[in-house]
C-alpha positions as CSV (number, residue, x, y, z in Angstrom):
1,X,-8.3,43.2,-51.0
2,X,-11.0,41.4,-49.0
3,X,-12.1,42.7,-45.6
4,X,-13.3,40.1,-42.6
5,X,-15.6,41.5,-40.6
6,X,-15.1,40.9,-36.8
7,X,-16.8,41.7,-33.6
8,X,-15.0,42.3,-30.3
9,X,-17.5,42.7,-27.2
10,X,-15.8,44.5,-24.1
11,X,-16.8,45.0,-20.1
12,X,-16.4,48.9,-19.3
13,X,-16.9,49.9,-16.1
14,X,-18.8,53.2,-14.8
15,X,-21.8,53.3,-18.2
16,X,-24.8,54.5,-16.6
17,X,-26.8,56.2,-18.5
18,X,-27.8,57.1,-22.1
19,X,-25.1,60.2,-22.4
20,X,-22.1,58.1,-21.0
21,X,-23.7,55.3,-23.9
22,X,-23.1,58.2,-26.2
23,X,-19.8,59.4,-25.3
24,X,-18.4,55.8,-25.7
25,X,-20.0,55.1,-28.9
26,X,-18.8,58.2,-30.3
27,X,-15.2,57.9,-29.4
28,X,-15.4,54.0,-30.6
29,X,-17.0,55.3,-34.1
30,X,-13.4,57.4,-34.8
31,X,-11.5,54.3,-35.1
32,X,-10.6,53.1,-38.6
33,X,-12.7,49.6,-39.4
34,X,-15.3,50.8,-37.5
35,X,-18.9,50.0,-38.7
36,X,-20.9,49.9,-35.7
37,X,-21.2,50.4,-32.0
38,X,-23.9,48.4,-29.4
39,X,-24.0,49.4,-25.8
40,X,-26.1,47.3,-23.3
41,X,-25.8,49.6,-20.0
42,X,-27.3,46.8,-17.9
43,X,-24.8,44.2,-18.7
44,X,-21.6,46.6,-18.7
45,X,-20.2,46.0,-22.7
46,X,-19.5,47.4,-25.7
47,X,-19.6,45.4,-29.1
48,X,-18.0,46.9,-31.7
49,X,-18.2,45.5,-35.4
50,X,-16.0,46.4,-37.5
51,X,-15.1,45.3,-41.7
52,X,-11.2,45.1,-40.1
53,X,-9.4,43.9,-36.6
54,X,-9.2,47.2,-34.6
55,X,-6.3,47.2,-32.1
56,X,-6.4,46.5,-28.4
57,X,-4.7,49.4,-27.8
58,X,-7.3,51.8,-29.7
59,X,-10.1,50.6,-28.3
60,X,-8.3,51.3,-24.7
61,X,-7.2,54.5,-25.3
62,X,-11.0,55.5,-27.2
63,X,-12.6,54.4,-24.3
64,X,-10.6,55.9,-21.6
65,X,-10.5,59.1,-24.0
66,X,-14.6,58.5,-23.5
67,X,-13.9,58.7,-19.4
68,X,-14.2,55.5,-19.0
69,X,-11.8,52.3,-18.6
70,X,-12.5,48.4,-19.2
71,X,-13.6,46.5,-16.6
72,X,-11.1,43.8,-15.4
């Protein structure tokens, strides 16, 4: 069974700082597919790569689990 890799980049609202970039990053990590995890604090996103679609609803609930929520 092949794997497609896919990248999914996110707005999250309240990152400021290096330990908020941390807490995100190691919540996202958990989910199964994961690969990787890029945080740009000044812009407000998330991209996660990963070798299989992760669902919506994961990356919601890791986030919020992380203290944070997605931007609308």
């Amino acid at each position: 069974m092949s794997t497609t890799p896919t990248t999914t980049v996110i707005s999250v609202s309240g990152m400021t700082c290096g330990g908020c970039a941390n807490a995100v990053r190691a919540e996202l990590s958990h989910l199964a597919g994961v690969t990787d995890v890029g945080i740009d604090l000044s812009a407000g996103t998330v991209t996660i790569a990963s070798d299989t679609p992760v669902d919506a609803a994961d990356i919601r609930a890791a986030i919020e689990e992380a203290g944070y929520e997605l931007a609308s």
